[in-house]
SELUM-700243 format. One record per residue: residue number from 1; residue in three letters; x, y, z of N, C-alpha, C in turn. Coordinates in nm, 4 decimals. Example, Ala and Ser with C-alpha at 12.3 -4.5 7.8 and 13.67 -1.06 7.14 Angstrom:
REM residues 2
+-----+-----+----------+----------+----------+----------+----------+----------+----------+----------+----------+
|   i |  aa |      n_X |      n_Y |      n_Z |     ca_X |     ca_Y |     ca_Z |      c_X |      c_Y |      c_Z |
+-----+-----+----------+----------+----------+----------+----------+----------+----------+----------+----------+
|   1 | ALA |   1.3190 |  -0.5690 |   0.7800 |   1.2300 |  -0.4500 |   0.7800 |   1.3200 |  -0.3300 |   0.7800 |
|   2 | SER |   1.2850 |  -0.2250 |   0.7080 |   1.3670 |  -0.1060 |   0.7140 |   1.2900 |   0.0030 |   0.7870 |
+-----+-----+----------+----------+----------+----------+----------+----------+----------+----------+----------+
REM end
This chain:
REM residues 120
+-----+-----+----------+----------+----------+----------+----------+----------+----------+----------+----------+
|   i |  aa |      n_X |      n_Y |      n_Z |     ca_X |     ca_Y |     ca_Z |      c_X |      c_Y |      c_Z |
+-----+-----+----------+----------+----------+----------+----------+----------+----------+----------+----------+
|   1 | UNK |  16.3344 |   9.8867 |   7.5114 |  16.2748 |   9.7593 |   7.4852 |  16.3762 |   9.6779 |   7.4077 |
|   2 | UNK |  16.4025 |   9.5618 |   7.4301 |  16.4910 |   9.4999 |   7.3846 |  16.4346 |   9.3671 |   7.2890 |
|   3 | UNK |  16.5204 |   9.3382 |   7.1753 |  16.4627 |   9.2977 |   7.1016 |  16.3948 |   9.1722 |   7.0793 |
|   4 | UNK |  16.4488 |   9.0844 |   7.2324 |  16.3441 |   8.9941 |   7.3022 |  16.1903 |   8.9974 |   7.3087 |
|   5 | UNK |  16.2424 |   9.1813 |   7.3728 |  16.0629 |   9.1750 |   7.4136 |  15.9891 |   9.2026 |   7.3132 |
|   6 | UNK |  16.0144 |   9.2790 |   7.2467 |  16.0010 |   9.3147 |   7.0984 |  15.9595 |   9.1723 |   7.0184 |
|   7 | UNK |  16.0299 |   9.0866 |   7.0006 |  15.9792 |   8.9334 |   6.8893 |  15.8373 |   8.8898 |   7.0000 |
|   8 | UNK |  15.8715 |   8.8682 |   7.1648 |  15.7133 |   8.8172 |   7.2166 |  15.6649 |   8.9422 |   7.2098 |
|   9 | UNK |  15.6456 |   9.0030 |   7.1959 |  15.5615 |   9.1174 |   7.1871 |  15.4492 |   9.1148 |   7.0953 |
|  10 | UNK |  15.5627 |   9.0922 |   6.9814 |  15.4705 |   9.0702 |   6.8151 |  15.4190 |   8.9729 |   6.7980 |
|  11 | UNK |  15.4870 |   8.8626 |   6.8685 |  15.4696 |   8.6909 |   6.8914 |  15.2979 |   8.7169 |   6.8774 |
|  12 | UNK |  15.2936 |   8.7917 |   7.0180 |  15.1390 |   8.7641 |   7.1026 |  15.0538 |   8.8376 |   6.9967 |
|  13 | UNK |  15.1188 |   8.9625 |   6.9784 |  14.9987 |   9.0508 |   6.8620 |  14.9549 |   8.9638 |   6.7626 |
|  14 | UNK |  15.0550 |   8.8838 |   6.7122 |  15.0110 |   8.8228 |   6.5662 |  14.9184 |   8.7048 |   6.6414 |
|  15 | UNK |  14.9397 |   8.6045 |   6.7263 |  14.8493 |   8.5184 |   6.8449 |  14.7509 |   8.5771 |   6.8279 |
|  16 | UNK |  14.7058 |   8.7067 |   6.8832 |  14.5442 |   8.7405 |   6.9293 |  14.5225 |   8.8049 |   6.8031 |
|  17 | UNK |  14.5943 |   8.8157 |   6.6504 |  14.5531 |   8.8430 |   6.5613 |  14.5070 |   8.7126 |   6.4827 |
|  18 | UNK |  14.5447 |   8.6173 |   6.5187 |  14.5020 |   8.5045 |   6.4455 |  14.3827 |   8.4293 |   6.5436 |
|  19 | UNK |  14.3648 |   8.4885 |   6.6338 |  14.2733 |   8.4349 |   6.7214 |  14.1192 |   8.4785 |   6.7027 |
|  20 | UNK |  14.1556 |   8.6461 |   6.6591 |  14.0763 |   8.7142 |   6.6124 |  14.0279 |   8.6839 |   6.4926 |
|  21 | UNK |  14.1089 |   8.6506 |   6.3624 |  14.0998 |   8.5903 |   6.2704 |  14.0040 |   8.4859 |   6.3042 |
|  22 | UNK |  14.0192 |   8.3707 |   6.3721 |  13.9694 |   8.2647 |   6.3798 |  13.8233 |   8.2606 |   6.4425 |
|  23 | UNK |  13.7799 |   8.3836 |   6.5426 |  13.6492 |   8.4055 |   6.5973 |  13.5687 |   8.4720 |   6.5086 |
|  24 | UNK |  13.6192 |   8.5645 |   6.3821 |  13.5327 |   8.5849 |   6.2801 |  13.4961 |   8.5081 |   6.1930 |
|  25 | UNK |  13.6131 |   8.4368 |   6.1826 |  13.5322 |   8.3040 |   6.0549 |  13.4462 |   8.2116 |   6.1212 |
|  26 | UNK |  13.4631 |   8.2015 |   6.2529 |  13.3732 |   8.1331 |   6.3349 |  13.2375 |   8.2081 |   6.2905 |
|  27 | UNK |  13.2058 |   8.2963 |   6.3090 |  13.1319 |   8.4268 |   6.3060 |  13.0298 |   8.4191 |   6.1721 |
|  28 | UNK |  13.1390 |   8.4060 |   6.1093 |  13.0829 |   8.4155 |   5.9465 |  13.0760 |   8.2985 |   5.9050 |
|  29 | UNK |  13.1187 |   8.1685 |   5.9251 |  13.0298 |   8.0345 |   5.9174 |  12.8858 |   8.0233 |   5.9742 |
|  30 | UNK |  12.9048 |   8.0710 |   6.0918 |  12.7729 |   8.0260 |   6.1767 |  12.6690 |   8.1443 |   6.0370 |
|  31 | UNK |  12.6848 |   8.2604 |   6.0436 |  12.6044 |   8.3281 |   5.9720 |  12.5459 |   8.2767 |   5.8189 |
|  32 | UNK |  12.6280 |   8.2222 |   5.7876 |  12.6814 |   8.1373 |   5.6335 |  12.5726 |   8.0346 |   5.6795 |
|  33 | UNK |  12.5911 |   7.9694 |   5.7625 |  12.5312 |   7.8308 |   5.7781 |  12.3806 |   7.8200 |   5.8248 |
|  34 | UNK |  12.3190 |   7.9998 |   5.8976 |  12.2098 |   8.0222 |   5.9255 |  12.1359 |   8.0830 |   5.8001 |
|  35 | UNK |  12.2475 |   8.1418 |   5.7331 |  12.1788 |   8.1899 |   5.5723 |  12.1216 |   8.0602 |   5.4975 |
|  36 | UNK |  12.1960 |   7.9543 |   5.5021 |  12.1497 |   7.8233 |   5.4065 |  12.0767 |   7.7906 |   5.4896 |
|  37 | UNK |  12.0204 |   7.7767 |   5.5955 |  11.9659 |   7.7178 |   5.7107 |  11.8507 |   7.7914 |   5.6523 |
|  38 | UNK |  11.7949 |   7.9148 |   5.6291 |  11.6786 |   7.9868 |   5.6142 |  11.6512 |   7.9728 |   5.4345 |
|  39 | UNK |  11.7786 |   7.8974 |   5.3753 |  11.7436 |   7.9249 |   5.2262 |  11.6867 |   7.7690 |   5.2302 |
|  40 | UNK |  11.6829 |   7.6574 |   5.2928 |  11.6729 |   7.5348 |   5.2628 |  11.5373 |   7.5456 |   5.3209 |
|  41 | UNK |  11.4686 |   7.6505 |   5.3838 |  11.3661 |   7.6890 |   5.5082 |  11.2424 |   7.7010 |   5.3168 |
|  42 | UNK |  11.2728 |   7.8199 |   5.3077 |  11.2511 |   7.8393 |   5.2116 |  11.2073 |   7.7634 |   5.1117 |
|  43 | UNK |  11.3303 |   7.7002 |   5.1086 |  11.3589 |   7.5859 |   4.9549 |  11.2084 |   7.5204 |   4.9338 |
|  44 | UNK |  11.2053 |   7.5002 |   5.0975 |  11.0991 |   7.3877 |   5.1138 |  10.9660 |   7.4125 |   5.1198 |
|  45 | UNK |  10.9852 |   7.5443 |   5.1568 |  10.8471 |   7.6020 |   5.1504 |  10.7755 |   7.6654 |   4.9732 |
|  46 | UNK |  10.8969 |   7.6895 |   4.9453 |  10.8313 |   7.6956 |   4.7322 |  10.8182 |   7.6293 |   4.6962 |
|  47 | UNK |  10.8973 |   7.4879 |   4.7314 |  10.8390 |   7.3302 |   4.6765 |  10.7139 |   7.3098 |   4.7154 |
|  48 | UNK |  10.6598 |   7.3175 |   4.8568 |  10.5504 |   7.2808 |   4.8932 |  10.4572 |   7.3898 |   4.8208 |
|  49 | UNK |  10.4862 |   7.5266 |   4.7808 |  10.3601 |   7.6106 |   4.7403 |  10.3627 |   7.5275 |   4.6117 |
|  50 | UNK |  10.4684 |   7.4971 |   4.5144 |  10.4739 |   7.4428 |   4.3778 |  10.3414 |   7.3382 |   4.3822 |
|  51 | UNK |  10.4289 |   7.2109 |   4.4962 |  10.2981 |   7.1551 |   4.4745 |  10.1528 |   7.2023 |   4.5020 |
|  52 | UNK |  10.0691 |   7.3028 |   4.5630 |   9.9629 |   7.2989 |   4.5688 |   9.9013 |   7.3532 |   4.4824 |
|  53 | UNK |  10.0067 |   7.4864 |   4.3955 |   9.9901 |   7.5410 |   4.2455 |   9.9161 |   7.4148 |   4.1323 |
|  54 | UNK |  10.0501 |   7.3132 |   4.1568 |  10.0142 |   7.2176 |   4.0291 |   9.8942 |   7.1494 |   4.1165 |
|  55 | UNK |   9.8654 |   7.1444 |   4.2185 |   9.7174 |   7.0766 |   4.2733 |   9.6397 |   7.1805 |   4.1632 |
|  56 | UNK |   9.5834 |   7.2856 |   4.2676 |   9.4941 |   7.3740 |   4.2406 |   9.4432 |   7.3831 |   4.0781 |
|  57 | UNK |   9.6279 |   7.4249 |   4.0237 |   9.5928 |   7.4154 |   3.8156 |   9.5035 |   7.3135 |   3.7549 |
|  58 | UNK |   9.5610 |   7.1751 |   3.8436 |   9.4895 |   7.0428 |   3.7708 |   9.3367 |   7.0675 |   3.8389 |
|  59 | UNK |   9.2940 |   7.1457 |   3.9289 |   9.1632 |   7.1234 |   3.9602 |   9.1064 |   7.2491 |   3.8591 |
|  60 | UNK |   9.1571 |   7.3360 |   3.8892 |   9.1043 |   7.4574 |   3.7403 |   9.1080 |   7.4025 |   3.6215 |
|  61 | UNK |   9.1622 |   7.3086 |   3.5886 |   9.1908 |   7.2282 |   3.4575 |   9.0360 |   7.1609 |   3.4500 |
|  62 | UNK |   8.9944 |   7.0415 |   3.5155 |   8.8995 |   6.9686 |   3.5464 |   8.7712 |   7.0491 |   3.5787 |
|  63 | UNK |   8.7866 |   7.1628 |   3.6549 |   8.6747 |   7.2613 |   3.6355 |   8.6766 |   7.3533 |   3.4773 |
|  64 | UNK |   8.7636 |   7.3759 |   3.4067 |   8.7435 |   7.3891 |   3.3036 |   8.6570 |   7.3177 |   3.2535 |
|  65 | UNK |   8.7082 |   7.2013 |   3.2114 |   8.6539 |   7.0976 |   3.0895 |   8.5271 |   7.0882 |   3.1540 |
|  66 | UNK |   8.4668 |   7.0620 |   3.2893 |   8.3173 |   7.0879 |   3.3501 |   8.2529 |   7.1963 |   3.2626 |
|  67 | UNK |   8.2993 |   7.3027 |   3.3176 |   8.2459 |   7.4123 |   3.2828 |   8.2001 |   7.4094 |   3.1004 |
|  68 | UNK |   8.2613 |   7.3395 |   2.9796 |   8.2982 |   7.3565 |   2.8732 |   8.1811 |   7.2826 |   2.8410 |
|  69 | UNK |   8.2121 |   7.1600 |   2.9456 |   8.1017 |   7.0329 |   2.8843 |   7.9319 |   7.1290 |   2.9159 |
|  70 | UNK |   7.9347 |   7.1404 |   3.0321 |   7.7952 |   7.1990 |   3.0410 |   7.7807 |   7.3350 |   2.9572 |
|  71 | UNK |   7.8585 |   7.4050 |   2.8747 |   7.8749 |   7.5125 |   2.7987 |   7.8036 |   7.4088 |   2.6854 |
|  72 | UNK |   7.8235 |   7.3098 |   2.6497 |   7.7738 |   7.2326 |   2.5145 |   7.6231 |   7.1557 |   2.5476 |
|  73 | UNK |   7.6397 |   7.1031 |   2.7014 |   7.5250 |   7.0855 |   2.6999 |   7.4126 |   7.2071 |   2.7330 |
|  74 | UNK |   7.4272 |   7.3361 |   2.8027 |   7.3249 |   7.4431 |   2.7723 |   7.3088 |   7.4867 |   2.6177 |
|  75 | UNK |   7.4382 |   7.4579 |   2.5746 |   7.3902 |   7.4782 |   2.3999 |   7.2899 |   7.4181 |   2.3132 |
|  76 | UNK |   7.3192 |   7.2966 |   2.3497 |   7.2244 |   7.2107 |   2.2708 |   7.0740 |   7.2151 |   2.3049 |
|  77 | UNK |   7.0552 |   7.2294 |   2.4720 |   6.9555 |   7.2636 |   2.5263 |   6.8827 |   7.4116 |   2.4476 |
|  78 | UNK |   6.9445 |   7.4962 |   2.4493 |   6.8764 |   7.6176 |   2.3824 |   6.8512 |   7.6059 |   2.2374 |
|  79 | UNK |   6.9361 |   7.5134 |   2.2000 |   6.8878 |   7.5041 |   2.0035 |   6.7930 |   7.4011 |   2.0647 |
|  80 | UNK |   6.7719 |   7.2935 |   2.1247 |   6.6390 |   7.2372 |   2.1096 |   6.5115 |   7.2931 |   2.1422 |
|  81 | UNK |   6.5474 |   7.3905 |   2.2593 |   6.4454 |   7.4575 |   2.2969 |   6.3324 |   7.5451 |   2.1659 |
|  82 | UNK |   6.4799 |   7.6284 |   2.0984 |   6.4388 |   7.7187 |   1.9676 |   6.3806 |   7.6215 |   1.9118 |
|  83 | UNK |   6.4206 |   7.4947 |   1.8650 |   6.3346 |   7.4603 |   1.7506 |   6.2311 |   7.3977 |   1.7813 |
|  84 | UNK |   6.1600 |   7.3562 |   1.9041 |   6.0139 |   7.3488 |   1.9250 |   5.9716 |   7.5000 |   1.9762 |
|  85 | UNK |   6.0158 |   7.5765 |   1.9936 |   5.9784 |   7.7027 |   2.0100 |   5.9466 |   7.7182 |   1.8366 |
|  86 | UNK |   6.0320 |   7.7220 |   1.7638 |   5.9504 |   7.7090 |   1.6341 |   5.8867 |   7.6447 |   1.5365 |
|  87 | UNK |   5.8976 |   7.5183 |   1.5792 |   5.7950 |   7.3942 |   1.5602 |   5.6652 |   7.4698 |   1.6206 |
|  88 | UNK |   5.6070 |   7.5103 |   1.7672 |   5.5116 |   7.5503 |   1.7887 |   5.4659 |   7.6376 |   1.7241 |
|  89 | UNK |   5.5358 |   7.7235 |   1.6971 |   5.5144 |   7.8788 |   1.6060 |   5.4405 |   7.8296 |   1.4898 |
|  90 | UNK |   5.5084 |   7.7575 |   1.4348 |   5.4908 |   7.7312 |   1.3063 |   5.3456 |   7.6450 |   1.3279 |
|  91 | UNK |   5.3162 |   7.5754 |   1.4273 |   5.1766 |   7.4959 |   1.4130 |   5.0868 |   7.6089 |   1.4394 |
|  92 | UNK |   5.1286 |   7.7005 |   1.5862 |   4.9990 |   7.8032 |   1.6086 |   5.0224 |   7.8859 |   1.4498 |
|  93 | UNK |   5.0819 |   7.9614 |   1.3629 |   5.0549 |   7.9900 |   1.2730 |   4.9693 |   7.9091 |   1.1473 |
|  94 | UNK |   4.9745 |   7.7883 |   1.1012 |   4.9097 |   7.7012 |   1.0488 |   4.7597 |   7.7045 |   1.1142 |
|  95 | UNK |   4.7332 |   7.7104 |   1.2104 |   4.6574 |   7.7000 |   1.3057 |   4.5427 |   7.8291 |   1.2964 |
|  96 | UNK |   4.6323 |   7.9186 |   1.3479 |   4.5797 |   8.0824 |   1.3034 |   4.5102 |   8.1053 |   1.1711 |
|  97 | UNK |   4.5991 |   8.0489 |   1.0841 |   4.5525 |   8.0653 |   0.9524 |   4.4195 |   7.9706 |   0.8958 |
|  98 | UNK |   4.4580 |   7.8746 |   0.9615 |   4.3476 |   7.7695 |   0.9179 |   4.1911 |   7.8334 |   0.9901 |
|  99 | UNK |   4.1802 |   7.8758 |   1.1085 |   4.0596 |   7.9209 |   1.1844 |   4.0292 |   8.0833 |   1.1157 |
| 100 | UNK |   4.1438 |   8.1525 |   1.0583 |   4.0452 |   8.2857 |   0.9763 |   4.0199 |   8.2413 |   0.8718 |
| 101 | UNK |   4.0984 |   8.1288 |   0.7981 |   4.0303 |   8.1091 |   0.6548 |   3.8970 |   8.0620 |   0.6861 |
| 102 | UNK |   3.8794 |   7.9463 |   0.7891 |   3.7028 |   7.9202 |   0.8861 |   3.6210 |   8.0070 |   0.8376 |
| 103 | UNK |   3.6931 |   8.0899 |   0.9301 |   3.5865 |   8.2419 |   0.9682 |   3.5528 |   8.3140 |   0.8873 |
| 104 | UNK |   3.6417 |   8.3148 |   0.7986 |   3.6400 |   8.4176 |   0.6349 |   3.5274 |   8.3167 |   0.5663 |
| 105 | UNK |   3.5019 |   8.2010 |   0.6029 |   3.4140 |   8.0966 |   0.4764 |   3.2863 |   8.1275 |   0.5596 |
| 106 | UNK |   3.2825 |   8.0861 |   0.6878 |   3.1631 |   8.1024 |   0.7771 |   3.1368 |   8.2660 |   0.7704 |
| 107 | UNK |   3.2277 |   8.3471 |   0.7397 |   3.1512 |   8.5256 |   0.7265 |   3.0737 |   8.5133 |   0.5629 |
| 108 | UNK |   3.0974 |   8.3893 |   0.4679 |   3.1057 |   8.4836 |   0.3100 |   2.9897 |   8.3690 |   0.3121 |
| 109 | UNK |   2.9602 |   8.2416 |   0.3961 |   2.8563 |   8.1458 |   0.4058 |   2.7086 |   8.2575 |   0.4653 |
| 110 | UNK |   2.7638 |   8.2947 |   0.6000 |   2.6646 |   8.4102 |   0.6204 |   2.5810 |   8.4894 |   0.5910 |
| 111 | UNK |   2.7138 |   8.5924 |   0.4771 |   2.6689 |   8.6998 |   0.3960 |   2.5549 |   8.6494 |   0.3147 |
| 112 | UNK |   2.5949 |   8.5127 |   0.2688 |   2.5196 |   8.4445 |   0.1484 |   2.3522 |   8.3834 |   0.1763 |
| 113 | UNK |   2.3841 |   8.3349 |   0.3272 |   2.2313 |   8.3296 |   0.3689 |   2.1573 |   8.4407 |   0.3809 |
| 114 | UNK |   2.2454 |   8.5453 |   0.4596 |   2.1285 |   8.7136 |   0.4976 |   2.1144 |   8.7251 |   0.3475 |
| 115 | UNK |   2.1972 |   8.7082 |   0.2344 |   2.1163 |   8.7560 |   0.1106 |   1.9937 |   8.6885 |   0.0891 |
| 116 | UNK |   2.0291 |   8.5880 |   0.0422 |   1.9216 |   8.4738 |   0.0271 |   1.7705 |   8.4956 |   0.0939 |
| 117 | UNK |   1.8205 |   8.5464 |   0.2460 |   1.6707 |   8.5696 |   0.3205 |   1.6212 |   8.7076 |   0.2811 |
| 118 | UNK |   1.6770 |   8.8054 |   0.2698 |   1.6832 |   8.8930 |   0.2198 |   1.6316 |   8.8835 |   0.0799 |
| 119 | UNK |   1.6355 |   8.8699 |   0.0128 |   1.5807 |   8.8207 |  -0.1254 |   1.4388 |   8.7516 |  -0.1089 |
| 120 | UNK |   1.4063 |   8.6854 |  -0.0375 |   1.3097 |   8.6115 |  -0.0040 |   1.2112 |   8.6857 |   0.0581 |
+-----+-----+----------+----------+----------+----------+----------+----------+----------+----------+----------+
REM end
């Protein structure tokens, strides 16, 4: 082999080595460029969950403070309830008491007539 053929020889090797070179970076752009291609895929799709997060929070927010307000208004409702629940108490006891003290005067009014007739 003479040293002609020898320089094209290497000529061409280093050629289809840089050719080769050049179909992998081809290779590995396109891959590169389908990786960002699926990260921008992405990107867009956590932005969009973000926003429905901060939807959803602000509606759990607003159902909170619902929930809180009617927490104050069943409160107040049950202390008003209690205190004519013991407003009543307190009259049927007054009440109670007032009709045996009655009954205790009308038993000792009684006693006092059967004596009386009794005596008679």
């Amino acid at each position: 082999m003479s040293f002609k053929e020898l320089c094209t020889e290497l000529d061409s090797e280093f050629i289809r080595l840089r050719a080769d070179q050049a179909e992998l970076g081809q290779q590995l752009t396109e891959r590169i460029n389908g990786v960002a291609n699926h990260v921008k895929a992405l990107d867009a799709k956590v932005t969009l969950l973000d926003a429905k997060v901060i939807v959803l929070d602000e509606r759990v927010s607003a159902l909170d403070t619902k929930v809180t307000a009617l927490d104050v208004k069943i409160d107040t409702k049950l202390e008003e309830i209690d205190n004519r629940f013991d407003s009543m108490d307190t009259k049927f006891t007054t009440k109670f008491n007032e009709l045996q003290g009655n009954q205790n005067e009308m038993m000792s009014i009684l006693i006092d007539i059967q004596r009386k007739v009794s005596a008679n």
